[in-house]
N, C-alpha and C positions, 0 to 999 in steps of 0.2 A: 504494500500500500504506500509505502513511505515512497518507493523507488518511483512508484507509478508519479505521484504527486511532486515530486521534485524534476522528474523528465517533463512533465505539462508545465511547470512553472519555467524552466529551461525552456523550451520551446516559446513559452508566451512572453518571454521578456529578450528571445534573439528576435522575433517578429518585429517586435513593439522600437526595437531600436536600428533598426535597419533601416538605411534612409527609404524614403517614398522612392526614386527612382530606381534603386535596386529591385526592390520589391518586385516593381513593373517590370522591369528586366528580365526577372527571372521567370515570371510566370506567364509573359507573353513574347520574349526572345526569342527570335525563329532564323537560323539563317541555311540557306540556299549553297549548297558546295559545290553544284551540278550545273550551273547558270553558266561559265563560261565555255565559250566554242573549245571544242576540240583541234590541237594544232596537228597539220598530217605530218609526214616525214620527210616530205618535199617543203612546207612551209618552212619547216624548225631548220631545214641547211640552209633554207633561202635567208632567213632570220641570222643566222649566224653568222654568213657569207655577206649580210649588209655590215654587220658589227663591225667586223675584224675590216674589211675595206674602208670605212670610211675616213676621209683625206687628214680630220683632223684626231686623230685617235692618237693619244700617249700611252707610254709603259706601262699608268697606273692602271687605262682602261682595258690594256693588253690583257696584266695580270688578272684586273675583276672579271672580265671574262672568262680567261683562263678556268680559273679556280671555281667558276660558277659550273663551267663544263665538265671540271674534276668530279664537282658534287655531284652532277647528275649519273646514274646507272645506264653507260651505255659508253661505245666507243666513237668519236667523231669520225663522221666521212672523212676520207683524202680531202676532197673540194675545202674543207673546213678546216684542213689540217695546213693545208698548202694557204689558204686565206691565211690565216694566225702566222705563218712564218713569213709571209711576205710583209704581214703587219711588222713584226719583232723586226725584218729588215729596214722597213722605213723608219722607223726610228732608233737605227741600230745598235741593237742589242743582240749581238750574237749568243750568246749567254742563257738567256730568255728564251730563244730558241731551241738550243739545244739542255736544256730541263723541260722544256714541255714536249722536244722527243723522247725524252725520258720518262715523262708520265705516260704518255701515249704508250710506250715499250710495256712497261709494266701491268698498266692495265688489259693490253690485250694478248701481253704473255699470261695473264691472271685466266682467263679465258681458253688461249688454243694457241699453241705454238706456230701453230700458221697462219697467224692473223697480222702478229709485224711483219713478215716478211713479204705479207700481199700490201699492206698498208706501205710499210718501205718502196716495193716496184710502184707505187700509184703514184708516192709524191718525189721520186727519183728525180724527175726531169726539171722541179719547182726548186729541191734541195742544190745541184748540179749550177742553174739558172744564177741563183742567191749566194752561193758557194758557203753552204750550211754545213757545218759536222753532224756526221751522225755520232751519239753516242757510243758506236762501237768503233767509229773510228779514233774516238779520242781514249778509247781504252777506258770508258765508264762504264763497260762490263763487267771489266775483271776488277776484284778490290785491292785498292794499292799497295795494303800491306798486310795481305793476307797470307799466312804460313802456309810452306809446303807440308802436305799429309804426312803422317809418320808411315804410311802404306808407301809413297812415292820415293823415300828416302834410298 
């Protein structure tokens, strides 16, 4: 009885001091998650492909991009891959470039070992163009100081 009578006064004094507009909130708060169009897979490169080209883009907008791309679950087309590096070339940061081949590697070694190497022949001729490192050329494969195996000895 006790417990009963102290949870209803509890209850009637968290009511009572809750402002008015909460209240409203809570009990007639409705929102919509489904309202926005759906983007297809040809929009979201064409989207991306604007970003990364446009004339006045800097480093920092490189990287916010960048990293907005990292977050999402999925690998960038070539088209998208070669846009971002020709960005990183206009405003030369070689560097930039070749760490976001490096995420690129990673992520879709994470996936199928055959996916950097299709993705590598795709932006070949962009990389060549730019005179880009790849990370295996700069020996960012292998780790700089890592011990020979006591098997190899």
């Amino acid at each position: 009885m006790a417990f009963l009578l102290r949870s209803t006064l509890i209850q009637s004094l968290t009511k009572a001091s809750r402002p008015m507009w909460m209240a409203a909130m809570t009990s007639t708060g409705r929102r919509n998650m489904s309202s926005h169009k759906k983007e297809t897979d040809e929009e979201f490169d064409e989207r991306w492909k604007a970003y990364f080209d446009r004339p006045n883009i800097d480093g920092w907008d490189i990287r916010q991009g960048i990293n907005h791309m990292n977050r999402l679950d999925l690998i960038p087309e070539p088209e998208i891959i070669s846009a971002c590096l020709q960005a990183c070339r206009r405003v030369n940061d070689h560097s930039l470039a070749v760490r976001y081949l490096e995420t690129i590697r990673y992520k879709s070694n994470a996936v199928s070992q055959q996916v950097w190497p299709w993705i590598l022949q795709e932006i070949r001729p962009t990389l060549d163009k730019l005179g880009v490192s790849t990370p295996e050329d700069l020996g960012y494969d292998k780790p700089e100081l890592a011990l020979k195996s006591v098997d190899d000895m």
